[in-house]
C-alpha positions as a Python dict, from the first residue, in 0.01 Angstrom:
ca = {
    (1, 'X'): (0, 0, 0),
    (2, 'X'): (197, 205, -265),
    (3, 'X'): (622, 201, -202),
    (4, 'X'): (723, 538, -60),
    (5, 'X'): (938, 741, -217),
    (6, 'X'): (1308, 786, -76),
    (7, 'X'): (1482, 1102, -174),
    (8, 'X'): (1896, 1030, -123),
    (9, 'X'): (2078, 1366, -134),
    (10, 'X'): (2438, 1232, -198),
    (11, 'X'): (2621, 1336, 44),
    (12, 'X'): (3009, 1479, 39),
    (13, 'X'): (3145, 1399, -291),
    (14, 'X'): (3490, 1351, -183),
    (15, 'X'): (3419, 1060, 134),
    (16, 'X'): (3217, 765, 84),
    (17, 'X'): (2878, 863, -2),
    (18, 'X'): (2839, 806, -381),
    (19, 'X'): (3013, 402, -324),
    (20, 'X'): (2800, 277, -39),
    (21, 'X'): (2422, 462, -208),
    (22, 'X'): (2518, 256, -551),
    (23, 'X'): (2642, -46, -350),
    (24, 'X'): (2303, 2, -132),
    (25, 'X'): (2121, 50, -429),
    (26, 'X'): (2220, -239, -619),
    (27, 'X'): (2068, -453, -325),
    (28, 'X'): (1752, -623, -487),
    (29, 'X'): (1553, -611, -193),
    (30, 'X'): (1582, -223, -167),
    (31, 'X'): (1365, -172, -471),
    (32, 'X'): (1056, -439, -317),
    (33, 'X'): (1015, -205, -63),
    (34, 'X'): (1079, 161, -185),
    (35, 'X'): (1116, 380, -480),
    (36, 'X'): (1469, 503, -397),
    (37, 'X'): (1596, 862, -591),
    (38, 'X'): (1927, 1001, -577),
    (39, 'X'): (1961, 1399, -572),
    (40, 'X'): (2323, 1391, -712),
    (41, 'X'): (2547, 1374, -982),
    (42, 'X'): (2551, 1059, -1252),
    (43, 'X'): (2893, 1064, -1323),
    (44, 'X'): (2998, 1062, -965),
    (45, 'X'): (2787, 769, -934),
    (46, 'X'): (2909, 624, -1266),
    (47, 'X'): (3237, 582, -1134),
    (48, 'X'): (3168, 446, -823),
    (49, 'X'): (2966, 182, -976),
    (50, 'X'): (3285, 73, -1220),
    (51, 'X'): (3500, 111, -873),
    (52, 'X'): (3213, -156, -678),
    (53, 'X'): (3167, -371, -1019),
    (54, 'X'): (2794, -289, -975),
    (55, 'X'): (2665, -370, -1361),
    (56, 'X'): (2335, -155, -1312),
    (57, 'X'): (2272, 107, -1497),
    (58, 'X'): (2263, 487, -1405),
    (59, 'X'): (1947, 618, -1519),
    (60, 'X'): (1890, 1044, -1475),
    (61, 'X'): (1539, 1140, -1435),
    (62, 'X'): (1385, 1496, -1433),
    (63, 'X'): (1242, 1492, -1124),
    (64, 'X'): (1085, 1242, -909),
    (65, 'X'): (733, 1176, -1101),
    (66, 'X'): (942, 1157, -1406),
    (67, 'X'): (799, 827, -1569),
    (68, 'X'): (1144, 761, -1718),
    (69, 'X'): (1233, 624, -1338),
    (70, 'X'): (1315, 252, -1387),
    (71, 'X'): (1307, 11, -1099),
    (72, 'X'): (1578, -183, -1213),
    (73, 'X'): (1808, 112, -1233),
    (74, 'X'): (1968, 351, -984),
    (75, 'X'): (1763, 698, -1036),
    (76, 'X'): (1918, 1008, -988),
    (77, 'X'): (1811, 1412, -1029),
    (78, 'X'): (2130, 1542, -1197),
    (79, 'X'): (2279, 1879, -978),
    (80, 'X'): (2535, 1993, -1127),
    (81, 'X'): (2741, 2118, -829),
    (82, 'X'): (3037, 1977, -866),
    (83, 'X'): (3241, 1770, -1185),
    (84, 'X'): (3503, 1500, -1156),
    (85, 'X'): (3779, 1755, -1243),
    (86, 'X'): (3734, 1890, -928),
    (87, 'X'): (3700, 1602, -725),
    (88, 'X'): (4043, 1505, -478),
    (89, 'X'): (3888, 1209, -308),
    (90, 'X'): (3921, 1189, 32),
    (91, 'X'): (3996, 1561, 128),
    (92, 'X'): (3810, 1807, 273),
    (93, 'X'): (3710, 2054, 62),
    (94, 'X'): (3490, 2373, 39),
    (95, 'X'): (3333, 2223, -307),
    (96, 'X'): (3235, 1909, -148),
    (97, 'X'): (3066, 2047, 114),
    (98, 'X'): (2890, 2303, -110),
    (99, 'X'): (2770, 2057, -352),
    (100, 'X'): (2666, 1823, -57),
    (101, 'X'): (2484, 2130, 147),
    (102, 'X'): (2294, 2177, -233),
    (103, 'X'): (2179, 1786, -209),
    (104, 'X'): (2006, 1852, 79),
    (105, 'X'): (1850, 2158, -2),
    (106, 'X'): (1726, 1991, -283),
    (107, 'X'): (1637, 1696, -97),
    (108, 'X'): (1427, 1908, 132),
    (109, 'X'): (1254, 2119, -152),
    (110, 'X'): (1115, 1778, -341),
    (111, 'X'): (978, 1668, 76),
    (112, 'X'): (796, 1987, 153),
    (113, 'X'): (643, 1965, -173),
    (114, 'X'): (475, 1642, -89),
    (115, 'X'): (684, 1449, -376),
    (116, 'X'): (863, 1220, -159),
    (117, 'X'): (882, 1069, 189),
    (118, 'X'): (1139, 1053, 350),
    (119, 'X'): (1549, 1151, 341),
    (120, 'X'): (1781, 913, 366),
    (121, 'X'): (2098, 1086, 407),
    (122, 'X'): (2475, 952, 366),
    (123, 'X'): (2767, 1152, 534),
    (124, 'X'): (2903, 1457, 498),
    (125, 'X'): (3202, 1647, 619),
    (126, 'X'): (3143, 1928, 954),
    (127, 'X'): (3506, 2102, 805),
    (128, 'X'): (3388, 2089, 473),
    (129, 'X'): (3085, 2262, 540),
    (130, 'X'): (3247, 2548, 723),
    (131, 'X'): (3499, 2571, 476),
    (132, 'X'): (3210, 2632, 251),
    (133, 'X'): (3041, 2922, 462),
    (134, 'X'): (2715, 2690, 574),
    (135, 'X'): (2704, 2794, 892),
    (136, 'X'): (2519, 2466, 1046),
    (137, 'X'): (2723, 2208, 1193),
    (138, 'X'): (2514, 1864, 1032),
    (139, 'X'): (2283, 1720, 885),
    (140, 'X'): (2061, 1785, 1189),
    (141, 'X'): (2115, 2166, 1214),
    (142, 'X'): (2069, 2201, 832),
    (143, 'X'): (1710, 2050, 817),
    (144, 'X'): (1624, 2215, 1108),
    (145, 'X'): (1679, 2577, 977),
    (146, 'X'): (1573, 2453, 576),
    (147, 'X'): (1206, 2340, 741),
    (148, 'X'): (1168, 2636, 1061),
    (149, 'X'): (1203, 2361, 1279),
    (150, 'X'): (1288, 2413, 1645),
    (151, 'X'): (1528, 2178, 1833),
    (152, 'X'): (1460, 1831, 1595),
    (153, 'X'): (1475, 1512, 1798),
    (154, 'X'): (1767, 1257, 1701),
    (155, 'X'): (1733, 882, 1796),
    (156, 'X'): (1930, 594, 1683),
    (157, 'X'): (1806, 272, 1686),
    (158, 'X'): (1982, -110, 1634),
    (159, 'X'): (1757, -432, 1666),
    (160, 'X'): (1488, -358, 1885),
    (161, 'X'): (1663, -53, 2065),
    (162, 'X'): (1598, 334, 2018),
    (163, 'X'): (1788, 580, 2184),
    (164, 'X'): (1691, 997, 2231),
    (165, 'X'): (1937, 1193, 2296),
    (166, 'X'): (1904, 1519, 2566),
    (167, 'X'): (2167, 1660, 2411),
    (168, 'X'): (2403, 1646, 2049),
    (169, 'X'): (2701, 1813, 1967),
    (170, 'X'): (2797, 2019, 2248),
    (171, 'X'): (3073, 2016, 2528),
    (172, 'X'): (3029, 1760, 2773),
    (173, 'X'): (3035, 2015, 3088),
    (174, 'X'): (2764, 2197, 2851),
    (175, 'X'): (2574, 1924, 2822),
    (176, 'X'): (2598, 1833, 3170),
    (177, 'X'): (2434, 2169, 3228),
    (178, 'X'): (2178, 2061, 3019),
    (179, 'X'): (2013, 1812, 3221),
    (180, 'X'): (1761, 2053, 3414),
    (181, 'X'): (1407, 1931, 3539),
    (182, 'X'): (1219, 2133, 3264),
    (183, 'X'): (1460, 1993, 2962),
    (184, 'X'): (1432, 1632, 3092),
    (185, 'X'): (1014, 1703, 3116),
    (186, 'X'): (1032, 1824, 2804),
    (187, 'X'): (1208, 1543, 2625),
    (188, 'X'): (1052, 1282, 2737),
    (189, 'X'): (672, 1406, 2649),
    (190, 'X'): (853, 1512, 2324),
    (191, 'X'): (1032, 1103, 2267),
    (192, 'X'): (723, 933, 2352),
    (193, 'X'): (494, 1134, 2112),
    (194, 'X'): (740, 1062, 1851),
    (195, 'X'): (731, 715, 1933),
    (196, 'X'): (319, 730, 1900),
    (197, 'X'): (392, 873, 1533),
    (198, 'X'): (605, 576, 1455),
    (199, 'X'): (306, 345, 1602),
    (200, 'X'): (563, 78, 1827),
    (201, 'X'): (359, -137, 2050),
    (202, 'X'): (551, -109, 2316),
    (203, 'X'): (493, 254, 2475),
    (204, 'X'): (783, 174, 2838),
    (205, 'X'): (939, 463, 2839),
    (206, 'X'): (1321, 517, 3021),
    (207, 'X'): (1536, 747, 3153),
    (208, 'X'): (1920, 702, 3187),
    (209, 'X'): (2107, 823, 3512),
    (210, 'X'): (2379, 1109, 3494),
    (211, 'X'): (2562, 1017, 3739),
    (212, 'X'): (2745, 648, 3828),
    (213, 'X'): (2477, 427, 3991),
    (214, 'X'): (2236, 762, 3972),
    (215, 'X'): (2482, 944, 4184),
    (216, 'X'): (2401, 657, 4504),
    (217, 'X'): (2165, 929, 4671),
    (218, 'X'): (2338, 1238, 4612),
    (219, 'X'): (2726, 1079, 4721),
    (220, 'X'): (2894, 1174, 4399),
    (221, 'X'): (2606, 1425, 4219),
    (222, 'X'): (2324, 1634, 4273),
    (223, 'X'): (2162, 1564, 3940),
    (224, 'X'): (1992, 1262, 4001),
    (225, 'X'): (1799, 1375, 4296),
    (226, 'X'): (1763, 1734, 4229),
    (227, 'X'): (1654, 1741, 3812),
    (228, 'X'): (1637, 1403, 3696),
    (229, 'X'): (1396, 1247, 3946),
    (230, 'X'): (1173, 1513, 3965),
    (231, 'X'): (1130, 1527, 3602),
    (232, 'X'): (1028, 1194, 3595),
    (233, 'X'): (768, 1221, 3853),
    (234, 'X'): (604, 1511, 3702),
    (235, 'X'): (563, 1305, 3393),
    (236, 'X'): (436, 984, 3559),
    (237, 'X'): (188, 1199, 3788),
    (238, 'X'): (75, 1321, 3433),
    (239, 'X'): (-9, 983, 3300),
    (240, 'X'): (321, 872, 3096),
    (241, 'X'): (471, 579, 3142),
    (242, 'X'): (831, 636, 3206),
    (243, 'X'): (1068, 447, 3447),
    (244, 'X'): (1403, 561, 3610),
    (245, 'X'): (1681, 713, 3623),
    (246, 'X'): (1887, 413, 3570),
    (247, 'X'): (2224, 370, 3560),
    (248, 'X'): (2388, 386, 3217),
    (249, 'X'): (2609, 128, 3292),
    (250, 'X'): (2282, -117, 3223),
    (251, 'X'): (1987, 56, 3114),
    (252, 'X'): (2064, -1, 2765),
    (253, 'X'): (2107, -344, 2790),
    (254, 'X'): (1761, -384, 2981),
    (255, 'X'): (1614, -197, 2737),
    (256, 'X'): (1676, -451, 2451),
    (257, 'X'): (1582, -719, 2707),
    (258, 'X'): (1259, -576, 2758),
    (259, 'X'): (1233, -403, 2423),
    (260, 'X'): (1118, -105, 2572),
    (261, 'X'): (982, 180, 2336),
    (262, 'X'): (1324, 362, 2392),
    (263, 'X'): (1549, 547, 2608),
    (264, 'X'): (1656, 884, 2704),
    (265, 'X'): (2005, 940, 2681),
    (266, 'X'): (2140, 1246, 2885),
    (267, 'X'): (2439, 1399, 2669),
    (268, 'X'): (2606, 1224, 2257),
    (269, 'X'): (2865, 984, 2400),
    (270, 'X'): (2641, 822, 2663),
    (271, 'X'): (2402, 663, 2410),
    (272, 'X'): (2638, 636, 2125),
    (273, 'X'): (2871, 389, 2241),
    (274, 'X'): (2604, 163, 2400),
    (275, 'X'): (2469, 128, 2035),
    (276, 'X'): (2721, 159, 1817),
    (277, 'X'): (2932, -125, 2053),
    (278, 'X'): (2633, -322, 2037),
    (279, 'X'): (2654, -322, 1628),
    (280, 'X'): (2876, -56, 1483),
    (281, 'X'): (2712, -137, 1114),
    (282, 'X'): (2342, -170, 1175),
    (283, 'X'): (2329, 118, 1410),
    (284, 'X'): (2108, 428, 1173),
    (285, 'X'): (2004, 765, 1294),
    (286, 'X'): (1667, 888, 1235),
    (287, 'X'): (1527, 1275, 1298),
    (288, 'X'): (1193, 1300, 1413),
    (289, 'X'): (1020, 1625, 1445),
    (290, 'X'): (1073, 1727, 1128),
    (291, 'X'): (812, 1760, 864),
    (292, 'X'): (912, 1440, 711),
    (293, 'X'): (1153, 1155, 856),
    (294, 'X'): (1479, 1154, 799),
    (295, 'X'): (1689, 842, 824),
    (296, 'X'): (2110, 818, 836),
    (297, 'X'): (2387, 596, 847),
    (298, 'X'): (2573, 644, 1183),
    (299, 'X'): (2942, 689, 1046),
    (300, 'X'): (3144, 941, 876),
    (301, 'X'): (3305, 1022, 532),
    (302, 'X'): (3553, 775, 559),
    (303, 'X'): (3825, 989, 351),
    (304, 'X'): (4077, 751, 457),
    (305, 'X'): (3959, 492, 220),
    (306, 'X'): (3694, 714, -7),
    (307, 'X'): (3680, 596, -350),
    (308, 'X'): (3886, 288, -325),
    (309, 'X'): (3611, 52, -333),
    (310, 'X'): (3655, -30, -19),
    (311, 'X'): (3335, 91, 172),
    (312, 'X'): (3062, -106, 315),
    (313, 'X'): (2729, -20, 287),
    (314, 'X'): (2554, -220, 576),
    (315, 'X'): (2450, 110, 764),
    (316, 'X'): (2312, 283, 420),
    (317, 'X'): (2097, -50, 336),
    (318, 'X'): (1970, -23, 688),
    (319, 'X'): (1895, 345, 700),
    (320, 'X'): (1689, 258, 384),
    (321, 'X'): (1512, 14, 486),
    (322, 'X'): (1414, 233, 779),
    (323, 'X'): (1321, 471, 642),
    (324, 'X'): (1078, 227, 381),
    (325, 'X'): (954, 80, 701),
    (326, 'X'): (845, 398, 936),
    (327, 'X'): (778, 688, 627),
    (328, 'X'): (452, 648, 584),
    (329, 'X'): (357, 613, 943),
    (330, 'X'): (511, 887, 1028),
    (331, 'X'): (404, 1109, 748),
    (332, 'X'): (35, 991, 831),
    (333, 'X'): (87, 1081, 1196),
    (334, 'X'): (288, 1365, 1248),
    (335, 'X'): (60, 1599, 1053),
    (336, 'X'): (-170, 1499, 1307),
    (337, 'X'): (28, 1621, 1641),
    (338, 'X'): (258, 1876, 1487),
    (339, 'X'): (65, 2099, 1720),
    (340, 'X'): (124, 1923, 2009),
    (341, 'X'): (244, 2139, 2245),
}
């Protein structure tokens, strides 16, 4: 089977994001699996190699069937969107989150056009990007609206546990208004045909509770017995295999025990903290629903230490070699039940 391509748009210029994609990148194992490309700028990159001591070589390539691309080198599509004379590292600034909005696009423009397959995305910064006039608030919002997409599913997943979430970046009281009967029937026909693109074995489905202890019959919320339990049996009496509600306090940690297919979490915070507790570094995002997969690392620009050599790049290796892993399932499958509903 051939590698698949990895386009890696390079994120906010002044955080963390050039550091941990040459630190990532200088891991031997990344280019067994994949054919990784930076969409970026070479003499960002050039310093944060010097700043990691990373000895391999910068190599800028046309595009991404260029036949200068060298394995042994870290690849990039030279933007230039932003220079070094403009760069204040760790600030937020309008620049930045131009230049890292123009990755993207970029990013997205090569996947549409077949030539790669998958994103794997570093971070970028939500005040930089408004400072810039991009209207989206992340990543997630700005692939939606650069491939039409409607409503793009975000899971994250660490060791053997994936986690959907009902909800992103809204208010908690919004997102408790969120969890109606027809969003929660929704979702879950929507998580476990993304699961059937990704091909797991395992096809247990669950639901977390809103609630604490699923509301105990209605004592302290109606949710449970009014939305959340009804959704589920509509989907059950339809033939999926889902289990719940249950409670949040230990779903999650029955879910790695049983290595369930993955969960539904009801609102951001609920899911987050169960993996991100579990292991802060290994924890990656992925976006299904989108034309192509997208992978992430599950952290932020870091400003506070951004271009100090200081970063780690566990959670870019992983998102990587997650996105190596799944890509061309997905890519094979999705084309298949885009049409789904």
């Amino acid at each position: 089977m051939r590698l698949p391509i990895l386009a890696i748009p390079m994120g906010d210029p002044s955080g963390i994001g050039p550091e941990i994609i040459v630190k990532a990148l200088n891991d031997e194992q990344i280019n067994m699996i994949c054919k990784p490309i930076v969409i970026g700028e070479p003499d960002f990159l050039e310093k944060a190699k010097k700043l990691s001591n990373i000895s391999k070589k910068i190599n800028p390539i046309n595009d991404v069937s260029d036949n200068r691309y060298k394995s042994n080198m870290i690849n990039v599509i030279p933007q230039n969107n932003i220079t070094l004379s403009q760069l204040v590292p760790g600030s937020i600034q309008a620049t930045s989150g131009k230049a890292a909005y123009n990755y993207i696009k970029t990013a997205v423009e090569i996947s549409i056009h077949n030539k790669c397959d998958a994103i794997v995305t570093p971070p970028i910064h939500k005040e930089a990007l408004k400072y810039a006039g991009i209207p989206d608030i992340g990543h997630t919002e700005i692939l939606a609206n650069l491939t039409d997409t409607s409503d793009p599913l975000t899971v994250f997943e660490v060791s053997n546990l994936r986690i959907f979430f009902l909800s992103r970046h809204v208010s908690l009281r919004n997102s408790c208004q969120l969890v109606t009967q027809e969003r929660i029937t929704k979702y879950i026909k929507r998580c476990i045909k993304s699961i059937s693109e990704l091909e797991l074995e395992n096809n247990k489905f669950a639901v977390a509770g809103l609630n604490p202890h699923c509301s105990d019959g209605g004592l302290f919320g109606n949710e449970e017995e009014e939305e959340i339990i009804p959704a589920i049996k509509k989907v059950q009496q339809e033939g999926y295999n889902v289990i719940g509600p249950i409670g949040a306090d230990s779903i999650f940690h029955l879910a790695m025990k049983n290595n369930w297919s993955g969960v539904l979490s009801l609102y951001h915070d609920q899911g987050h903290i169960a993996a991100k507790t579990y292991d802060f570094d290994k924890t990656i995002s992925l976006t299904l629903g989108l034309p192509f997969l997208r992978t992430s690392v599950d952290h932020g620009t870091a400003f506070d230490i951004a271009w100090q050599g200081k970063a780690q790049a566990v959670s870019m290796i992983e998102a990587i070699k997650k996105a190596a892993h799944y890509s061309l399932t997905y890519k094979k499958n999705h084309s298949k039940t885009q049409n789904f509903y």
